[in-house]
N, C-alpha and C positions, 0 to 999 in steps of 0.2 A: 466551552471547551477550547483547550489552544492546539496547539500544534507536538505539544511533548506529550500532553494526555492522549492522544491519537497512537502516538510511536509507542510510547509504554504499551496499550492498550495493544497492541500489533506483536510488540516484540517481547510480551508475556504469554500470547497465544500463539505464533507461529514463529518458528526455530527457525535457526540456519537462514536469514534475511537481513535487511537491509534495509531498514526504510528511510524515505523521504518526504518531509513533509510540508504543505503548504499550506494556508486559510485560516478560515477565523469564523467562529461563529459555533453553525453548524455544519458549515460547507468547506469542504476540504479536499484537495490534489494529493493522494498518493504514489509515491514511486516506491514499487519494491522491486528489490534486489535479490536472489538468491541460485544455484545452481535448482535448488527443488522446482523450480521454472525447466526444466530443461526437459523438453519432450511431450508436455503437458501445450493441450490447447489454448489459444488466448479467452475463449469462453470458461472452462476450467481452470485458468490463474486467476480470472476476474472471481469465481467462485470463493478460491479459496480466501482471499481478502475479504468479499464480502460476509464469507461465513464469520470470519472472526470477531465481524461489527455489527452483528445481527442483533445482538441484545441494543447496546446504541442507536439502531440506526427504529429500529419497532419502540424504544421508549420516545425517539426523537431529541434526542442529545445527538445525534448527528444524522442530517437531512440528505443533504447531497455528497454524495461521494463520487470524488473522478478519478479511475485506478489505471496505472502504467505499471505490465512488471516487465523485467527484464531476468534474463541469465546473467553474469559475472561478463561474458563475452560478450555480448549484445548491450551490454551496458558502458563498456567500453566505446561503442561508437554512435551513445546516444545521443540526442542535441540536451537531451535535459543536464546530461552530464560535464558538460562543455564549464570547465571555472571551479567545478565541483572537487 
C-alpha cells in the first residue's frame, strides 16, 4: 500500500478533511486536517480515523497507524506544518 491508496481510502470515507500522508509498507503517519475536529476529544478524532481504516487495518494491508488531527486553526501553528 503507498501513501495515495491511504489518502484516497480517508478522503472517500470522511468529508470535509485534509489529509497527510506518510510511509510505506503497512505503516503509516497520518495528519488530518478538518474543522469536524473542533470540539471533539483527541480519543474521539483518533476514532474517527481509525474507523475509517478498520476494514484495512483487520485484513492487515495496514498494520501500524500513527494519527495526528488538527482543526484548520491548530494546524496553522503545527510543527508538522512548518514548509507544508
Amino acid at each position: 500500500m503507498q501513501p495515495s491508496d491511504v489518502k484516497e481510502l480517508l478522503e472517500s470515507r470522511i468529508d470535509d478533511c485534509e489529509f497527510h500522508i506518510q510511509g510505506e509498507g503497512c505503516n503509516f503517519q497520518v495528519v488530518a486536517v478538518g474543522e469536524r475536529f473542533a470540539g471533539l476529544s483527541p480519543v474521539k478524532r483518533q476514532q474517527l480515523i481509525y474507523g475509517a481504516l478498520t476494514e484495512e487495518i483487520a485484513s492487515g494491508a495496514l498494520h501500524a497507524v500513527s494519527i495526528k488531527t488538527y482543526t484548520p486553526a491548530q494546524w496553522q501553528g503545527a510543527p508538522e506544518n512548518s514548509g507544508a
